[in-house]
C-alpha positions in Angstrom: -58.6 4.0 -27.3 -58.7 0.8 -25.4 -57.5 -0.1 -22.1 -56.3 -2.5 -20.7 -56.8 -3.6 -17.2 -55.3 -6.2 -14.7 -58.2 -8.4 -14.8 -59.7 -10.4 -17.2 -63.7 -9.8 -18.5 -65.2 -12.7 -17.6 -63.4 -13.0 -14.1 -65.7 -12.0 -11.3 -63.9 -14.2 -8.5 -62.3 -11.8 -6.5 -60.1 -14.5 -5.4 -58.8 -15.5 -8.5 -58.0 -11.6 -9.2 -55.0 -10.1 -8.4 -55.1 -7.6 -5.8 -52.8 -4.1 -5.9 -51.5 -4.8 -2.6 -50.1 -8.3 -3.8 -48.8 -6.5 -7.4 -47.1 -4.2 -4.6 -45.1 -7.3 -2.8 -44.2 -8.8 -6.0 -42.1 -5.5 -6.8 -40.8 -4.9 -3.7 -37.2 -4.8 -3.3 -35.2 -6.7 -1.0 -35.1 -5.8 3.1 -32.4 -4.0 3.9 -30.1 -6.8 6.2 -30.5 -6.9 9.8 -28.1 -5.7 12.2 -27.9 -9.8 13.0 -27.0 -10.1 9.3 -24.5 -7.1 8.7 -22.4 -8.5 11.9 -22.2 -12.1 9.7 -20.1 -9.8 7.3 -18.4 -7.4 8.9 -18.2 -6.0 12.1 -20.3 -2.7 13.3 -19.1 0.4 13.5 -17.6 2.2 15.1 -14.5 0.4 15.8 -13.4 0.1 19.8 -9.4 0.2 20.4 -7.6 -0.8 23.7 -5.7 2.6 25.1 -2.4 0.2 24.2 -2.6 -1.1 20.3 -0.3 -4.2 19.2 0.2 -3.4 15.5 1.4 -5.7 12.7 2.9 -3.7 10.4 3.9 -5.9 6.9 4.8 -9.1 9.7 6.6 -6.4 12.1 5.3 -6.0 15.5 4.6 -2.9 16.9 3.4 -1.5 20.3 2.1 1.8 20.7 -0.7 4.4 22.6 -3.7 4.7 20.9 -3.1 8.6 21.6 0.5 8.3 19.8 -1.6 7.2 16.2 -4.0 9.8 17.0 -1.4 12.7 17.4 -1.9 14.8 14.1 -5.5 14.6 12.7 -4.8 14.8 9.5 -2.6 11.5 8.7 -3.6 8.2 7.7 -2.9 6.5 10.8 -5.5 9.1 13.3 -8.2 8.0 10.7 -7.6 4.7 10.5 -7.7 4.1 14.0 -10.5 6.8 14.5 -12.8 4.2 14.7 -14.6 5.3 11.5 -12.6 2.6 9.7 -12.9 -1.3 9.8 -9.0 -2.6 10.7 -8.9 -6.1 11.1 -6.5 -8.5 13.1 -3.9 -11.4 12.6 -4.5 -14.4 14.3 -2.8 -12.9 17.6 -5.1 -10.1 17.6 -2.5 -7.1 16.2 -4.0 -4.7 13.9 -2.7 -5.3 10.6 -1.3 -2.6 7.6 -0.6 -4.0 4.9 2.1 -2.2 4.5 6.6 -2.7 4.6 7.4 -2.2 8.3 11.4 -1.4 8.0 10.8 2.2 8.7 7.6 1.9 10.5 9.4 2.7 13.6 10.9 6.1 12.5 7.2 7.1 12.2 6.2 5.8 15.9 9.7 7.8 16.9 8.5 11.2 15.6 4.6 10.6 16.8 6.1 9.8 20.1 8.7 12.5 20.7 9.5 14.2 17.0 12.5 12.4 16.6 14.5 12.5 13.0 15.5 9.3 11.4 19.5 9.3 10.8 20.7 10.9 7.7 21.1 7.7 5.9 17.3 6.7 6.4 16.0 10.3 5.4 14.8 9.5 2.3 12.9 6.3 3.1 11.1 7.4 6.0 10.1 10.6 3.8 8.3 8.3 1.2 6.7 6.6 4.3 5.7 10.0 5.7 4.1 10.5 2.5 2.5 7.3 2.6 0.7 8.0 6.1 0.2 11.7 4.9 2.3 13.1 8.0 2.7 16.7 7.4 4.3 17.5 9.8 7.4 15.0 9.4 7.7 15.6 5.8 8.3 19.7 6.7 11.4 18.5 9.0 12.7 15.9 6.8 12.7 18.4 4.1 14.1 21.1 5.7 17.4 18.3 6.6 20.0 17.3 4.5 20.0 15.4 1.7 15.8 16.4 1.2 17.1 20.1 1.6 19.9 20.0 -1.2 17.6 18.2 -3.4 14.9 20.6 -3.2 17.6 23.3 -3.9 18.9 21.4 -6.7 15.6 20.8 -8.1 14.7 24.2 -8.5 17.5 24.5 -10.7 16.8 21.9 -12.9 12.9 23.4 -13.1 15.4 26.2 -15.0 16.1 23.7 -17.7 14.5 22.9 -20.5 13.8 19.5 -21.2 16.0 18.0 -18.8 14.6 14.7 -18.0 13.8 14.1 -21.8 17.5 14.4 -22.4 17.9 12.4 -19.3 16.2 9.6 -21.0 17.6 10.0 -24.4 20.8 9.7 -23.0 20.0 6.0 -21.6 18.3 5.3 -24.3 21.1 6.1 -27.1 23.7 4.1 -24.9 21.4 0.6 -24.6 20.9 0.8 -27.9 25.0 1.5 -28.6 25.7 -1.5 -26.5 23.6 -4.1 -27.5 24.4 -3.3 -31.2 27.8 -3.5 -30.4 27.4 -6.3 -28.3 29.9 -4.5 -25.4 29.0 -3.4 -22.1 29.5 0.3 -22.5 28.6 3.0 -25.1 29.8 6.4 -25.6 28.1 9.2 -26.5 28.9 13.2 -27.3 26.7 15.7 -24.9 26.8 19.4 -25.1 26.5 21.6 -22.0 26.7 24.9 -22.4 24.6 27.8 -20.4 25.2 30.8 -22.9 22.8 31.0 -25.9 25.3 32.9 -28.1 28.3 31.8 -29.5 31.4 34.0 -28.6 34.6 34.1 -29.5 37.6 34.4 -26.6 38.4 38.2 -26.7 34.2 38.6 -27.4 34.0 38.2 -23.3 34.7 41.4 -21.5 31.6 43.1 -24.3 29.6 40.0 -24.5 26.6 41.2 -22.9 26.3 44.5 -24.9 27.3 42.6 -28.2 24.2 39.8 -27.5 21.6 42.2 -27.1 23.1 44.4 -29.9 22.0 41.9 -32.6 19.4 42.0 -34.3 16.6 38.7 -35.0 17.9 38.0 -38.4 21.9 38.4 -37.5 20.8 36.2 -34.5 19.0 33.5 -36.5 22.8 33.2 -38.5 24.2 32.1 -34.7 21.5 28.8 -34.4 22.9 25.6 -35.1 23.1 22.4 -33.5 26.2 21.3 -32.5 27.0 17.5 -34.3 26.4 15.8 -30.6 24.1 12.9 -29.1 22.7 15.4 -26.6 22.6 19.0 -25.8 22.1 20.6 -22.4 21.0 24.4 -22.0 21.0 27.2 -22.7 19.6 28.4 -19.0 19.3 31.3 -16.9 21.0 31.0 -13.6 24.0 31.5 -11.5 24.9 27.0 -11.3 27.7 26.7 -14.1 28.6 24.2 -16.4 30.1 21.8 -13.7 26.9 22.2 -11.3 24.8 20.7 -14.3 27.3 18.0 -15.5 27.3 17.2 -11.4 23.1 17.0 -11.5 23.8 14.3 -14.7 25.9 12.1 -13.3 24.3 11.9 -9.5 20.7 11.8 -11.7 22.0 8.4 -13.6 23.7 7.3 -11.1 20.9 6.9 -8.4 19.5 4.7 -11.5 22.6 2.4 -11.3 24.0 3.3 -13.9 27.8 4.3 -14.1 29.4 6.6 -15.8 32.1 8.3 -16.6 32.8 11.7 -18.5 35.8 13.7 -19.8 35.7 17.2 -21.4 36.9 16.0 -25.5 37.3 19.9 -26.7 34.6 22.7 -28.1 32.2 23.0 -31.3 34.3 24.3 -33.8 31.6 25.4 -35.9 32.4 28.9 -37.9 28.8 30.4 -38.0 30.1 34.1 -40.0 32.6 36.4 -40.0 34.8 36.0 -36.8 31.8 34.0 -34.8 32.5 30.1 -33.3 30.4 28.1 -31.7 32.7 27.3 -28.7 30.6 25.2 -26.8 31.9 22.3 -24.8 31.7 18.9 -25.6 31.6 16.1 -23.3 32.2 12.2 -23.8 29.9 10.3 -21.4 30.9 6.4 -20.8 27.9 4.2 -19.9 29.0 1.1 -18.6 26.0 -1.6 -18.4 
């Protein structure tokens, strides 16, 4: 074996040798920086606030309590002004938040003295609330109108399969419609029906012994798909046809799109023996 040392044969000098204490330094890693140099970059923590904070809030100007941002412990705005958390200042001195500040002042309104937004800013200042993670505000704004219809009506769509695929075909299919047509509308044939089998008019009063009376292979005979763009259901629920043709139109609408729809008639479909389809069709007018 040989080894190999640090220092050559012939050197005897013990100057000219390299001592472990100087190997050491050469592999030393850099100082940590001074407290002198950290404050260079950025300030020490922890953080001191005045008792009253000026705020900038997007290029709006605030004033609150330091006490009012600290109100709930668990939101964005109690930890950022915590003092755990660097928040620098404009050129006047007001903490800045990079964030919109329209409904900034809803927020300050319920930290202050819980009070609601208007009805007509209930959705904005929810996604703010959500924003700022401020529990408690998002419980009262959902529990007020429109936020408590919408979670209602949501949990009927959760019933429906595929909804916000057929959502998006239905956009889809009408762009495409228009621009090959070069007009500014498109029509299109949707389905809606919440029944699963097909029935024929005097079928009704014993429709629910009669479904569950079939068999698998008589009820394979009954599945088709009716000659449409896009079919809604079936589902299990007690919202009708007209609740889910309502959840469409208010769904593309809020996307700015308009349309328009008109009842054209039923699948007429014979499937066997005295069977029809009977399902309602639906002409939808997408105007660009």
């Amino acid at each position: 074996m040989v080894v190999v040392t640090g220092q050559s044969k012939g050197s005897g000098d013990p100057d000219e040798a390299m001592s472990s204490s100087d190997a050491e330094d050469d592999f030393q890693e850099p100082a940590t920086p001074t407290a002198t140099q950290a404050g260079q970059a950025l300030p020490l923590l922890p953080q001191q606030f005045p008792e009253v904070v000026p705020l900038n809030v997007g290029g709006m100007h605030f004033t609150t309590r330091l006490s009012t941002l600290r109100r709930y412990e668990d939101t964005m705005l109690a930890a950022m002004f915590s003092g755990r958390h660097y928040i620098p200042t404009d050129a006047e001195g007001r903490y800045f938040i990079d964030r919109d500040g329209t409904y900034f002042g809803d927020i300050l309104n319920f930290l202050r003295s819980g009070d609601l937004p208007p009805r007509e800013r209930v959705r904005p200042v929810y996604k703010e609330a959500q924003y700022y993670s401020i529990g408690p505000l998002l419980d009262h704004l959902e529990d007020v109108q429109p936020l408590k219809g919408e979670k209602v009506r949501q949990a009927f769509l959760g019933l429906m399969p595929y909804y916000k695929d057929h959502l998006e075909r239905i956009i889809e299919i009408a762009k495409l419609r228009a621009v090959q047509r070069k007009a500014r509308f498109a029509k299109l044939k949707v389905c809606v029906f919440k029944e699963e089998m097909p029935i024929t008019p005097y079928e009704c009063p014993h429709f629910n012994s009669l479904r569950f009376e079939r068999s698998e292979s008589e009820a394979k005979l009954f599945e088709h798909h009716c000659e449409v763009d896009v079919s809604f259901g079936p589902w299990e629920a007690v919202a009708d046809v007209y609740d889910l043709l309502h959840c469409i139109v208010t769904d593309l609408s809020d996307r700015g799109i308009t349309v328009d729809h008109q009842c054209i008639g039923v699948c007429d479909k014979h499937l066997i023996n005295h069977y029809y389809c009977k399902r309602p069709i639906y002409e939808f007018k997408i105007t660009w």
